[in-house]
C-alpha positions in Angstrom: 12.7 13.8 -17.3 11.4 16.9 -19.0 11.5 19.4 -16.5 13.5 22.0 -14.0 14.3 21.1 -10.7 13.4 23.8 -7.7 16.3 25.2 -6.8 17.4 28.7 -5.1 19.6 30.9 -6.8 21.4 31.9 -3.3 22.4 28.6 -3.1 26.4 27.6 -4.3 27.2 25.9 -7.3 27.7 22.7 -4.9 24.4 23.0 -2.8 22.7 23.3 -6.2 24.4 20.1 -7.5 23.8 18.3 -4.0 19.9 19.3 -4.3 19.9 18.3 -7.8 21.0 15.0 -6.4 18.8 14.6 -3.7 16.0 15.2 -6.2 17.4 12.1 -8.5 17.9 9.8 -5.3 13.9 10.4 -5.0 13.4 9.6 -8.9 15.0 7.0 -8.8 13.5 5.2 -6.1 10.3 5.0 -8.5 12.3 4.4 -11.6 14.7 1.6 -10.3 15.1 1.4 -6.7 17.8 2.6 -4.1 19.7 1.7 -1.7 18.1 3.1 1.8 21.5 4.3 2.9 22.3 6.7 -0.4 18.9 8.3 -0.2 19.6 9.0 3.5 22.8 10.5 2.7 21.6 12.7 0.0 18.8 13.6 2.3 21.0 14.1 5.4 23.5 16.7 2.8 19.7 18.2 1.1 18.7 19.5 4.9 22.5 20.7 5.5 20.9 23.3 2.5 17.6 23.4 3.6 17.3 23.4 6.7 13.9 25.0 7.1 10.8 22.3 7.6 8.7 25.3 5.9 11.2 25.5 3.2 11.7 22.1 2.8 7.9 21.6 2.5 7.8 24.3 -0.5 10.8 22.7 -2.2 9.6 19.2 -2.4 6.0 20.2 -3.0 7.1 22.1 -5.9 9.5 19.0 -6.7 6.1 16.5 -6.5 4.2 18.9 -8.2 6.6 19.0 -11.7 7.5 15.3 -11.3 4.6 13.4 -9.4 7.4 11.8 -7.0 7.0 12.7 -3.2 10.0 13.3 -1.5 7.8 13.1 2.1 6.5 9.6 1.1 10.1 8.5 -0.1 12.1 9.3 3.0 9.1 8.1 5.6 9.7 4.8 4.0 13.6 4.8 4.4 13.7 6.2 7.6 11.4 3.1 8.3 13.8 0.6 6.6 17.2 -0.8 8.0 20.1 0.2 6.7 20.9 -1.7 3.4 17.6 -2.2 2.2 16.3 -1.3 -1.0 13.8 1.8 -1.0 11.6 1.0 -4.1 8.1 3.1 -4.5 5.0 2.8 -6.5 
């Protein structure tokens, strides 16, 4: 994809990384599909960073806004599946 992820210079080199990842588990859910469990985990480590439901909010609206993927819609649907199921979204 052609464009920057949101991220907050306060953050480490490693939450930056881990945010970055989170941002890729939700791209690829709509690219290719992923397991339930590894988007869960990057989630899980992406609110250990951002821990803030107001914050959280602003990232991942800034997040759908550059890349049309919503993080909201992505996680409702795997907090909704069981674990090993595949999260794939349209």
């Amino acid at each position: 994809m052609e464009y920057q992820y949101p991220i907050d210079y306060n953050w480490t080199t490693e939450e930056i990384v881990d945010v970055i990842k989170f941002f890729e588990a939700i791209e690829r859910a709509y690219e290719k599909g992923i397991e339930r469990d590894e988007v869960m985990n990057a989630y899980r480590r992406f609110k250990e960073i951002v821990p803030s439901k107001a914050e959280e909010k602003t990232i991942c609206g800034e997040f759908e806004e550059i890349s049309g993927y919503s993080s909201y819609r992505t996680i409702k649907k795997a907090k909704e599946s069981s674990s090993g199921d595949r999260i794939i979204m349209k």
